[in-house]
C-alpha positions as CSV (number, residue, x, y, z in Angstrom):
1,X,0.0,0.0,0.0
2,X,1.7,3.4,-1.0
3,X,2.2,6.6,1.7
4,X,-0.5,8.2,-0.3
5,X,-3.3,5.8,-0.2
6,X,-2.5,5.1,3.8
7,X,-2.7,9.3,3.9
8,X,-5.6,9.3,2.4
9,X,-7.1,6.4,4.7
10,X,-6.4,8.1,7.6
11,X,-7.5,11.8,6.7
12,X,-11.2,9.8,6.0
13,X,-10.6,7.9,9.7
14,X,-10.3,11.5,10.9
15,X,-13.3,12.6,8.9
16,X,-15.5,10.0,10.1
17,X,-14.6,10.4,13.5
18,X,-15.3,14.3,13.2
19,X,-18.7,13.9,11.4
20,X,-19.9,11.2,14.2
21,X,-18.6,14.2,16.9
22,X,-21.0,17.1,14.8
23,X,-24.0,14.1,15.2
24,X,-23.4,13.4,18.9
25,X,-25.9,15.0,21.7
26,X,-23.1,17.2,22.7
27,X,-22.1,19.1,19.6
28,X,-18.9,19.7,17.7
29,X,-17.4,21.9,20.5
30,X,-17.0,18.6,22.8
31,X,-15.5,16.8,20.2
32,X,-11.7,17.8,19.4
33,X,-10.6,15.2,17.2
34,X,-7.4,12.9,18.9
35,X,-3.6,14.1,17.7
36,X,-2.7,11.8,15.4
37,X,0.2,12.9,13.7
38,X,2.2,10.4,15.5
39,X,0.9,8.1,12.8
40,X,2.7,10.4,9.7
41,X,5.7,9.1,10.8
42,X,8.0,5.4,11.9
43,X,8.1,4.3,15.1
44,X,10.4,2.2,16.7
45,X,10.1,-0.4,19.4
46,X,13.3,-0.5,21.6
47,X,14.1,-4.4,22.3
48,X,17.3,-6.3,23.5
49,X,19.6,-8.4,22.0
50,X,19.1,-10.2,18.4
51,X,19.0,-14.3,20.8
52,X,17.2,-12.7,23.2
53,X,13.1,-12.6,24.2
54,X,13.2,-9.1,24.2
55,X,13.8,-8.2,20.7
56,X,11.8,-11.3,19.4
57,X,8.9,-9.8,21.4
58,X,9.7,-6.1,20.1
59,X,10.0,-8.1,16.4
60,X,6.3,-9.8,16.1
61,X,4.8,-6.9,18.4
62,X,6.1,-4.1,15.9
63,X,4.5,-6.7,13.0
64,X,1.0,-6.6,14.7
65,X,0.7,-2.7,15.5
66,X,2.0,-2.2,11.3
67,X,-0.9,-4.6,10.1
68,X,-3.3,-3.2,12.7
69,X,-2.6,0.9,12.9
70,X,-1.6,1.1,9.1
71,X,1.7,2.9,10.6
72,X,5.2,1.0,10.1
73,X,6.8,0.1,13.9
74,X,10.4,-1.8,13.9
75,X,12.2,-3.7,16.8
76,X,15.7,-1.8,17.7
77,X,18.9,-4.1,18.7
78,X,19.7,-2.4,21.9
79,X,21.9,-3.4,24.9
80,X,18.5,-4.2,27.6
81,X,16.8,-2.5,29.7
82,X,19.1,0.4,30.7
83,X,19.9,1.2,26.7
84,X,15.8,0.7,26.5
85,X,14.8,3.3,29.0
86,X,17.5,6.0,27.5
87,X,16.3,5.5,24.5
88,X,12.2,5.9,25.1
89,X,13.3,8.8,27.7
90,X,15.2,10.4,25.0
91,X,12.2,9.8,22.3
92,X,14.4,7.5,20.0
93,X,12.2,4.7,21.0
94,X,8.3,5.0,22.0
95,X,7.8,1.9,23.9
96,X,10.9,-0.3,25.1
97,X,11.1,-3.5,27.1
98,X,12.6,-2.9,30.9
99,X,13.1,-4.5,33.9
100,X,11.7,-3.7,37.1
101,X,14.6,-2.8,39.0
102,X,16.2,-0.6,36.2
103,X,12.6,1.1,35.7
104,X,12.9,2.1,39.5
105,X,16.7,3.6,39.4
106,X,15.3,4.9,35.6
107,X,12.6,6.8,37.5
108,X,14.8,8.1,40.5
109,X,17.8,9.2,38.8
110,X,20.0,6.9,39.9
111,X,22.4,3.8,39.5
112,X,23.2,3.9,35.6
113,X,21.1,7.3,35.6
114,X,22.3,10.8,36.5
115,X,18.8,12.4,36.5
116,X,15.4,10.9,36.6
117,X,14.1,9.7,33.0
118,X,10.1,10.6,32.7
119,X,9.0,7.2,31.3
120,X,5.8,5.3,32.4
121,X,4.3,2.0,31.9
122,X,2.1,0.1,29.3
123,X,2.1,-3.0,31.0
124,X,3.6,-5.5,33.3
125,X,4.6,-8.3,31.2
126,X,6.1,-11.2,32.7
127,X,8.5,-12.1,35.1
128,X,12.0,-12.8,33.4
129,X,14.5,-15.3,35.1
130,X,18.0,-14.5,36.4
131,X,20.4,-17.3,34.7
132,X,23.9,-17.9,35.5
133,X,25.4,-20.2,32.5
134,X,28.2,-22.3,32.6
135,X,29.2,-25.8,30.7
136,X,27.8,-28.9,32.5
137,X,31.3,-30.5,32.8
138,X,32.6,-27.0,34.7
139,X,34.3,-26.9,37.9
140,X,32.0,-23.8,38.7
141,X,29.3,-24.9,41.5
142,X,28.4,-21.6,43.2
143,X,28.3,-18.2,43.3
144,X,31.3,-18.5,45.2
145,X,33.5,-20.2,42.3
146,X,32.7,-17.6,40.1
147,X,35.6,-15.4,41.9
148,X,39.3,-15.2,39.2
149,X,36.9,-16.6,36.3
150,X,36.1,-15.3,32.9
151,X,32.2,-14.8,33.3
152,X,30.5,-12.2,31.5
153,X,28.3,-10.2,33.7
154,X,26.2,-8.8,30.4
155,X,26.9,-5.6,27.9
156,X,28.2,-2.0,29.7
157,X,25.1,-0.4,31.1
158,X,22.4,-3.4,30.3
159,X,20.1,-4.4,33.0
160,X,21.6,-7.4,33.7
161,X,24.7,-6.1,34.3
162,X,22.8,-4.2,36.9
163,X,21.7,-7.5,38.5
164,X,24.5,-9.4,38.3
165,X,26.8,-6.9,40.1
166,X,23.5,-6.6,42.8
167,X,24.0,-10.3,42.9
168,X,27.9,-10.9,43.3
169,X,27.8,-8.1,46.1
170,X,25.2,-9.7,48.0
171,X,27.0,-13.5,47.6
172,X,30.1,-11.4,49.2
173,X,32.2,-12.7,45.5
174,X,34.7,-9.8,44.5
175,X,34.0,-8.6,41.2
176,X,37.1,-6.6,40.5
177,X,38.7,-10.9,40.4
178,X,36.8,-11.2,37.6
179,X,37.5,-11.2,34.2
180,X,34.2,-9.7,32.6
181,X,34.4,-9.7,29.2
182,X,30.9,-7.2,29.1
183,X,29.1,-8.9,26.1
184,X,25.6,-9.1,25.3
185,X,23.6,-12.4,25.1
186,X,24.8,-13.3,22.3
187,X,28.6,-12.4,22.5
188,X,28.4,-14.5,25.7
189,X,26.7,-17.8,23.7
190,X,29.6,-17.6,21.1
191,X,32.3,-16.9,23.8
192,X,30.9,-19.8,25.9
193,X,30.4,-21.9,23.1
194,X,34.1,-21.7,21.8
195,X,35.8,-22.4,25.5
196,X,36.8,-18.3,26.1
197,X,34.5,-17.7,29.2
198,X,33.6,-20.0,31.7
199,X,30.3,-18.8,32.2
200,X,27.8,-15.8,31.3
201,X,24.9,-13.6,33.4
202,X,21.5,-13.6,31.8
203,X,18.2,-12.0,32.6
204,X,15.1,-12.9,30.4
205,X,12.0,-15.2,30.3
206,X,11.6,-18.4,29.6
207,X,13.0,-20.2,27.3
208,X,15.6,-17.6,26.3
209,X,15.9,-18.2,22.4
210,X,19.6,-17.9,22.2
211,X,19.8,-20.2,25.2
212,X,17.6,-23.1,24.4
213,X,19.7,-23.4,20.8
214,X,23.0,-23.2,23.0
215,X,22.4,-26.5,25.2
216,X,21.0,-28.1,21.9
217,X,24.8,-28.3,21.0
218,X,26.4,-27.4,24.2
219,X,25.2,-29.2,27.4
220,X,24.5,-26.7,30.1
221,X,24.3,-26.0,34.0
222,X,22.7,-23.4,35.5
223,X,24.3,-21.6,39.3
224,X,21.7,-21.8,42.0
225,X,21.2,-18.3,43.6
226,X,20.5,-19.0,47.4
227,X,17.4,-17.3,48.7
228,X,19.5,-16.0,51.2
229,X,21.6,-14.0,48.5
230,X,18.0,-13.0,47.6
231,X,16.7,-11.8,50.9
232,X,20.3,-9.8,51.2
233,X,19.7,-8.5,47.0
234,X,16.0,-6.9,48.1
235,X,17.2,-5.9,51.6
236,X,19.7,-3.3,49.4
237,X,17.4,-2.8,46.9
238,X,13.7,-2.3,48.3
239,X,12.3,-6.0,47.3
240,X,12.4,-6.3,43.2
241,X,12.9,-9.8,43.2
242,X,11.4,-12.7,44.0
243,X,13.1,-16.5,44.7
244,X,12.0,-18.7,41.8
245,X,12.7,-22.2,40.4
246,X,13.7,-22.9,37.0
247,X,11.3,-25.9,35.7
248,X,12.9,-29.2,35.4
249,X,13.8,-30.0,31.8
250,X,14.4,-26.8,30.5
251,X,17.2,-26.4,28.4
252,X,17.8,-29.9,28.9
253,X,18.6,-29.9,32.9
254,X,17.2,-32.2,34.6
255,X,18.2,-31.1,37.9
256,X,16.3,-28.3,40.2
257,X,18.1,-25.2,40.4
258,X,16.6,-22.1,42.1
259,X,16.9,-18.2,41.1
260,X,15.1,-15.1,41.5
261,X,13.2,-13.4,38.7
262,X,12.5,-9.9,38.2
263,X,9.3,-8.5,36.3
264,X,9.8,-6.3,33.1
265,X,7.4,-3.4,32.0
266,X,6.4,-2.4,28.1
267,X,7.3,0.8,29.0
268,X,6.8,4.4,27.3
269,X,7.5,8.2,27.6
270,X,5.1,10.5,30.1
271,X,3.8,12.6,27.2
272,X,3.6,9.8,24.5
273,X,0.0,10.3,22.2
274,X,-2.7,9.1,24.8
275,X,-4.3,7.7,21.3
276,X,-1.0,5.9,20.3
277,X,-0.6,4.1,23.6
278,X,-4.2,3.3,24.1
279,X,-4.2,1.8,20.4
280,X,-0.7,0.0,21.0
281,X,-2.3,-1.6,24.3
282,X,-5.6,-2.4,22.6
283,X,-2.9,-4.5,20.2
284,X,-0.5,-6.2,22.7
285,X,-3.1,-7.7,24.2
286,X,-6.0,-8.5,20.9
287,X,-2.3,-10.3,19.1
288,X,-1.1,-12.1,22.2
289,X,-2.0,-16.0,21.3
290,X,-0.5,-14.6,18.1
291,X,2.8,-13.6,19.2
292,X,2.9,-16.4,21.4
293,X,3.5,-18.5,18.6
294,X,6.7,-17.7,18.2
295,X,7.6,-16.1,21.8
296,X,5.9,-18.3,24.6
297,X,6.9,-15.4,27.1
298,X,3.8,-13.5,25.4
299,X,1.4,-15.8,26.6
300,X,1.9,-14.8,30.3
301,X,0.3,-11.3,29.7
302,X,-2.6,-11.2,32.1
303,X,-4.8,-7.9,31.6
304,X,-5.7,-8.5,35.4
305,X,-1.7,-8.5,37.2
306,X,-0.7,-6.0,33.6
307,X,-1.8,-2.9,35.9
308,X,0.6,-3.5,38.6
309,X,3.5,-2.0,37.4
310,X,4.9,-0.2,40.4
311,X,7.1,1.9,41.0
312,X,5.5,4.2,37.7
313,X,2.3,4.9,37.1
314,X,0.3,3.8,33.7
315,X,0.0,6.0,30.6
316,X,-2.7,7.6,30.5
317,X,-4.0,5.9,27.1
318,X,-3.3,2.5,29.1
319,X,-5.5,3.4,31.6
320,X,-8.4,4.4,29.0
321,X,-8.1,1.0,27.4
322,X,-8.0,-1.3,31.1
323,X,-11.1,1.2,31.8
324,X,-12.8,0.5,28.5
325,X,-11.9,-3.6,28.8
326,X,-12.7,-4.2,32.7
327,X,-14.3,-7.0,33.4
C-alpha cells in the first residue's frame, strides 16, 4: 500500500470520527478530534539483544501494531533494559522492554542514571528469570567459584549487568577478580560456546531463544542463587525480586536449580500520544496468542496482574483501554 493511499485512509478515519462528533448530543465543541500525527511518521520499538526474548517480542509486536494501525513500527537491537529506557526517555524509542529494577533507578535518577528519566508503563509483562550459565562439565558450582573466572556479567550499562553486580555483592564474591568480558547475550553464547568464558549472566523469560539453541549443542548447568543471596539482593534494593525455580527440563537440565526473577514493563514516555498508547495496548493484548507463537513469554500477559507495574504509574492511554476492557 503506498504513503499516499495510507494518507488518504487516515484523513477519511479523521473525517469519520469528526462527522460522528458534529451528530453526537453534545455538539462539535466537545469533540476535538485525537492528535494523530504520531501516525505520519515510523516508530520504533526498543528491544534487546538479536538471541534474546526481548527483541523477538519487540520483532512480532512491531508486526501486529503495522498490520493493525496502518503505521510502520520496527524492533531496535539495543543493549537491555538500561539502553531501553534511555532511548524511550530520550524519544528515539516509543515503547521499550525494561526490567523492574532498572525502571525504579530509571525513575529516580540513579544507578546507571544521573537524573530521573520521565517514562511510564504500558504493562507488566512477565517475570524474566535471572540465569547464570556455565558448561555442565565445569568446575563452577556456586556463586562462590565464580571469583578469578572469565564470566561475562552482560553488555556496559544493560540491565543485567545491573543484576549481576546486585548479585555478586550480595553473595560477598569480589567482582574486580573477575574477568568480565561485558558482552551481550549473544557475544556471551559464542564466547561460551568456543571455550573463552567460563560462564555468562543472563536476565530474560523463559525459554531464552539464544539459550535453548546453546544446550542443543552445548550441554549446560545453571548456578543456583541462594534465597538468602535473595533476601540480602531486596534488603539493598527495596524488594524487586522474588526467589524462583527454573522448571525441570528446561534447556535440557534435569536437575532443580533455584533463582530469582524480576518483572519487566512495556514501557513508554510520560507525554507519548494518549491515542497511540491506548491503540498500542488495545494491540498487545488482541495479538497475544498470536505472538505467542513464536515467543511463549507473550502468553503470560494477564490484563488483570498487567496494571501492577509499580514503581511508575500507567499512561494515560493505558488506563483508558484497562477502563474501556474491565471485566
Amino acid at each position: 500500500m503506498s504513503g499516499r493511499i495510507r494518507a488518504m485512509m487516515r484523513r477519511g478515519r479523521a473525517l469519520l470520527a469528526l462527522l460522528l462528533c458534529v451528530l453526537s448530543a453534545t455538539g462539535l465543541a466537545a469533540c476535538a478530534p485525537a492528535d494523530r500525527s504520531w501516525a505520519d511518521r515510523p516508530q520504533a520499538i526498543a528491544g534487546g539483544g538479536a538471541t534474546g526474548v526481548y527483541y523477538a517480542y519487540g520483532q512480532q509486536f512491531a508486526t501486529a501494531l503495522t498490520s493493525r494501525l496502518g503505521v510502520r513500527f520496527s524492533a531496535q537491537q539495543t543493549n537491555g533494559s538500561v539502553d531501553n529506557l534511555e532511548r524511550v526517555g530520550s524519544g528515539r524509542a516509543v515503547l521499550g522492554f525494561a526490567q523492574g529494577d532498572a525502571v525504579a533507578d530509571a525513575v529516580a535518577g540513579t544507578g546507571a542514571f544521573p537524573e530521573a528519566i520521565p517514562v511510564v508503563a504500558v504493562a507488566r509483562l512477565y517475570d524474566e528469570y535471572v540465569h547464570i550459565v556455565v558448561r555442565a562439565g565445569s568446575d563452577v558450582h556456586d556463586l562462590a567459584d565464580l571469583a578469578g573466572r572469565a564470566i561475562s556479567l552482560g553488555a556496559r550499562g544493560s540491565g543485567v549487568e545491573l543484576v549481576a553486580r546486585r548479585i555478586l555483592a550480595a553473595a560477598d564474591v569480589d567482582v574486580s577478580s573477575m574477568r568480565n568480558s561485558e558482552q551481550g547475550l549473544e557475544g556471551s553464547i559464542a564466547a561460551l560456546r568456543k571455550g573463552e568464558i567460563d560462564g555468562f549472566f543472563w536476565v530474560g523469560g523463559l525459554p531464552t531463544p539464544g539459550i535453548a539453541t546453546l544446550a542443543a549443542d552445548t550441554p549446560i548447568r545453571l548456578l543456583s542463587i541462594p534465597p538468602a543471596v535473595v533476601d540480602a539482593v531486596n534488603a539493598a534494593h527495596a524488594g524487586a525480586y522474588r526467589q524462583a525455580d527454573f522448571p525441570i527440563g528446561g534447556y535440557g537440565i534435569d536437575t532443580s536449580t533455584v533463582t530469582m526473577t524480576v518483572p519487566n514493563y512495556l514501557v513508554t514516555r510520560a507525554d507519548a500520544p494518549e491515542e497511540l498508547i491506548h491503540d498500542a495496548t488495545a494491540v498487545l493484548f488482541d495479538e497475544r496468542a498470536t505472538i505467542a507463537k513464536r515467543v511463549p513469554a507473550a502468553a503470560l500477559l494477564d490484563r488483570r496482574q498487567a496494571i501492577f507495574t509499580a514503581p511508575i504509574p500507567l499512561h494515560t492511554g493505558a488506563v483508558r483501554y484497562y477502563r474501556e476492557t474491565h471485566d
